[in-house]
N, C-alpha and C positions, 0 to 999 in steps of 0.2 A: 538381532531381533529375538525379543524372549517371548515367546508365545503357550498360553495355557489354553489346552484343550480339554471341552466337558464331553462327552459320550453317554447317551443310555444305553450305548450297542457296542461290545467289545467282548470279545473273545473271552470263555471262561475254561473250566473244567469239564462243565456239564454239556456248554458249546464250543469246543474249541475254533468253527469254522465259521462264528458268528460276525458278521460284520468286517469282515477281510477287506473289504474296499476302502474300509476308515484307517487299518493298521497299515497299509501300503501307500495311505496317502501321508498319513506321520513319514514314513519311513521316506517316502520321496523330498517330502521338507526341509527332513534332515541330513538329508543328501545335498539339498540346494543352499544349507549351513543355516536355517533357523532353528532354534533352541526351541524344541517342542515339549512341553512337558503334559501330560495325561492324565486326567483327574474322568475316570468310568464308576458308574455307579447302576448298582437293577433294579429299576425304576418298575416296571411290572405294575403301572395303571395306577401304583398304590401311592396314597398323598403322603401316607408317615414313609415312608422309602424316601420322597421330594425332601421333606422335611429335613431325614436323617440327612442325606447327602449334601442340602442347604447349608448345615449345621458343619458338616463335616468339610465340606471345600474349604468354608473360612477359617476354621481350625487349623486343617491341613500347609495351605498356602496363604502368603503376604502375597495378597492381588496386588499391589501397588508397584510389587519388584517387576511384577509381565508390561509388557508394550500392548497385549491385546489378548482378548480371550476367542476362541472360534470355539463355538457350541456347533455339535454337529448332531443333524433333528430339531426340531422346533422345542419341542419339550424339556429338552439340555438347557435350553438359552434363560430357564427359570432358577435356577441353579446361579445362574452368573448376578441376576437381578436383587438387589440394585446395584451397581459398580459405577464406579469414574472412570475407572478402565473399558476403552471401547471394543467394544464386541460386534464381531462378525456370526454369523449365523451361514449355515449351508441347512437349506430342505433336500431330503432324499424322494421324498414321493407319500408315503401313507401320512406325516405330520399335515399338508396340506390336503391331501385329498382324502384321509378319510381311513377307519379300521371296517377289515371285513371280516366278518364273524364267520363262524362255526355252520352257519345254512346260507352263506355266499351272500350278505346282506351288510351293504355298510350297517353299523351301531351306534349308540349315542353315545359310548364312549371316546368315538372315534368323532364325532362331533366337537365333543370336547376339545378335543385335542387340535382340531382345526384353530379353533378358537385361539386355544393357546398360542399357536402357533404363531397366529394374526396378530395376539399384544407382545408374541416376542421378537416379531419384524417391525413392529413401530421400533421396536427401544433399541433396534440395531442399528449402529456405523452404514454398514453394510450388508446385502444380503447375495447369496448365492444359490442358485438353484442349479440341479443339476441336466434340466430339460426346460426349453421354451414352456414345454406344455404347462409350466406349474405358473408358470408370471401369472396366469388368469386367476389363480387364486389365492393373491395377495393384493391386498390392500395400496389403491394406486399415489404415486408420489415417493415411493422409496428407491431408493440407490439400487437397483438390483445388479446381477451379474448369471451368465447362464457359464457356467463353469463344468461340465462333464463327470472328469475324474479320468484315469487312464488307467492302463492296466503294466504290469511289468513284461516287456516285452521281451526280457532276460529269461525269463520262465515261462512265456506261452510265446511258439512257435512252431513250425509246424515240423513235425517226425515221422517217418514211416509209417504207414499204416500195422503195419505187419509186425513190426519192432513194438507198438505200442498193444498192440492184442497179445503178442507172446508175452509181456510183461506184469499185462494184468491177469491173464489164462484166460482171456475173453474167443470164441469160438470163431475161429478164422473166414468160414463162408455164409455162415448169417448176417445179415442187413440189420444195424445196430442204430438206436434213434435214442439219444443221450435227452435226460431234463435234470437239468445242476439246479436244487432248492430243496428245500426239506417240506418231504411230502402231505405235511402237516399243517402248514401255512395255508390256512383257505383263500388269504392273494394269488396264492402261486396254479391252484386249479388243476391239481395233478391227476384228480379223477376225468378232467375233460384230456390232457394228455393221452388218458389210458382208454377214454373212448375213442380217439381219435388212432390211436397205432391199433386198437382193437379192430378199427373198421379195414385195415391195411392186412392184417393177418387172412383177410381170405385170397387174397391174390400175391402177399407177397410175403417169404422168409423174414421176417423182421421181430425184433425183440427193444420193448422198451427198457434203458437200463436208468437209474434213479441212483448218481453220484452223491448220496448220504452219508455221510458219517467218513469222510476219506479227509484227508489234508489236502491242504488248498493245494500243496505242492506233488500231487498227485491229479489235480484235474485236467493239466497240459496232457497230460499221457491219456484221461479219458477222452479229454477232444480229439486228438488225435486217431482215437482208436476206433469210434463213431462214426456214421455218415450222415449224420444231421442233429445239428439240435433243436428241438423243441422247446417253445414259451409259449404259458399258456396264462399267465398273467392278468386278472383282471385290472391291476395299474401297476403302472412304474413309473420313475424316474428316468434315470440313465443307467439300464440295464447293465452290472457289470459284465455279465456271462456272456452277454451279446459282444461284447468289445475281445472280451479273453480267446469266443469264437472265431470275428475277425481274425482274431491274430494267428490261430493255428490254420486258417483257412477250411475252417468247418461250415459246410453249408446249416444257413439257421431257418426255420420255419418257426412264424410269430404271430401273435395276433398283433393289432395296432395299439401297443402303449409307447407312455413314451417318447423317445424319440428312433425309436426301433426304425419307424418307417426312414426318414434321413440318414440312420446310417446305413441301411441293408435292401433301401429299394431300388436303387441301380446297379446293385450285381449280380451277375448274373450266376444262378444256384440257389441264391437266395431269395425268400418270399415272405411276404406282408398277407395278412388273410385279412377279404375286406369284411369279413363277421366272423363269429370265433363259436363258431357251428363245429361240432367234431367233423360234420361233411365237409365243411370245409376247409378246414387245417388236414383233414386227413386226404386231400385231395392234392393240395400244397405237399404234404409230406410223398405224396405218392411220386410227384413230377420232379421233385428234389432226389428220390433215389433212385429213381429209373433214371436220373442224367449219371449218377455213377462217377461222380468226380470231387474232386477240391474247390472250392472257389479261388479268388484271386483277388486280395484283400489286400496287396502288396500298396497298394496307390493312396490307402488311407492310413498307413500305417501312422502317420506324424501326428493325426486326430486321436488316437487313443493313445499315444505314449506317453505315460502315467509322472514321468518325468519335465515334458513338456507342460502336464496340466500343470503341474506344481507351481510353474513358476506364473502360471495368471492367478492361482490362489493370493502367491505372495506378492503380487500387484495390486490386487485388490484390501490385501491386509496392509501396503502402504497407502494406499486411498484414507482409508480407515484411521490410521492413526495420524494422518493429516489432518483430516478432517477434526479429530478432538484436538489437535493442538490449537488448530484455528480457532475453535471455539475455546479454550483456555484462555489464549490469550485476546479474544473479548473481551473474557470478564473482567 
């Protein structure tokens, strides 16, 4: 199976940790022996970028020689349009629900982009999302599929506490409270994070640390070295941090996106805030480290293993190119 994938999110120079859940899910594909090939383009809101990259996919590649195209985002899947070749689509979270600007306010460009979204789930084979929470905003009658994503469980497991603070020179007897997202992202809410370990700082040694700019392959060592992580997320998908967290057995404190609350509201260590009050994340975070331990994440491990998603992806990319045969041989 020959499969061409579009991206607007993919790892550069300037980001190199940009979109890591897309490059691990190639990489699991092609483990599972489909022929993945990558066509990324930086799209950055701007129509002549759509344009150039329009212009350049078909340049680039004979669409005819792939079995299927997966655009991954809503706004990639314009990029594929118009093909004969069938196209699967995956939403991550902001193409459907929405961009949050600069003073914590969805935009109308993020409007936009809903929209998009919506005509480029009619023109899909198949659609994927990576959370129940997103079917609600999609247009009803389409094939969907709630597909995750996983995480590599070769590289997030859990390691010494000790082992992983001597490694980074991180301060052995401080209460340490990890948020993996780049602080800049007004989705991500890093100033409600910093009110919330703020309010913790009067009763407890604790220090908020902010995994920027590190290689993905450096994050197993910060979960590890942590005793909590924090999301403060005004929306998500299917948080990958949260699943990475599972797997080192870091205790997570989150507000409710997502599907945060399904994988992390029956263990025990971990907590769901039922309002995303800094009093109240900071109250969850408080009860998170006065228990002083690991969680015990062992029992869900087959749910995130990034290898297992792969292969409902490529169930659903056989769906997909069933389905246009069918229709082929209609005509």
């Amino acid at each position: 199976m020959r499969v061409l994938m579009i991206t607007s999110e993919w790892p550069s120079e300037r980001r190199p940790q940009k979109a890591t859940f897309v490059v691990q899910q190639v990489k699991f594909l092609r483990k599972a022996g489909i022929d993945v090939e990558v066509f990324s383009f930086y799209g950055n809101k701007n129509p002549v970028n759509y344009l150039r990259a329009w212009i350049g996919f078909r340049q680039q590649y004979d669409i005819s020689a792939f079995d299927l195209i997966h655009a991954q985002f809503g706004q990639s899947g314009l990029i594929a349009l118009p093909s004969r070749v069938p196209m699967v689509v995956t939403f991550h979270g902001s193409d459907l629900q929405g961009i949050v600007g600069a003073k914590g306010r969805y935009t109308i460009s993020g409007l936009l982009l809903r929209r998009i979204s919506t005509y480029v789930a009619r023109r899909a084979k198949e659609v994927i999302v990576t959370s129940s929470r997103l079917l609600k905003h999609l247009p009803p009658g389409l094939s969907t599929h709630v597909v995750s994503g996983g995480v590599d469980l070769k590289l997030f497991y859990p390691v010494a506490q000790s082992e992983a603070r001597k490694q980074l020179g991180l301060p052995k007897d401080k209460q340490l409270v990890l948020f993996v997202a780049y602080p800049h992202n007004p989705v991500k809410r890093f100033q409600l994070a910093q009110r919330a370990v703020g309010l913790l700082k009067e009763h407890l040694d604790v220090d908020l640390i902010s995994a920027r700019d590190v290689t993905h392959e450096e994050i197993p060592l910060y979960m590890n070295a942590c005793d909590a992580l924090i999301m403060t997320s005004m929306h998500e998908g299917s948080p990958t941090v949260v699943k990475e967290a599972l797997a080192c057995n870091l205790p997570i404190v989150s507000v409710d996106v997502g599907d945060v609350r399904s994988r992390i509201g029956d263990i025990e260590g971990c907590y769901v805030c039922d309002d995303d009050s800094p009093e109240a994340i900071a109250s969850a975070l408080s009860s998170a480290l006065k228990r002083k331990g690991r969680i015990d994440a062992g029992g869900i491990l087959k749910d995130i293993d990034g290898q297992a998603e792969s292969e409902k992806i490529i169930e659903v990319y056989r769906l997909a190119i069933a389905k246009s045969r069918k229709g082929d041989n209609a005509l």
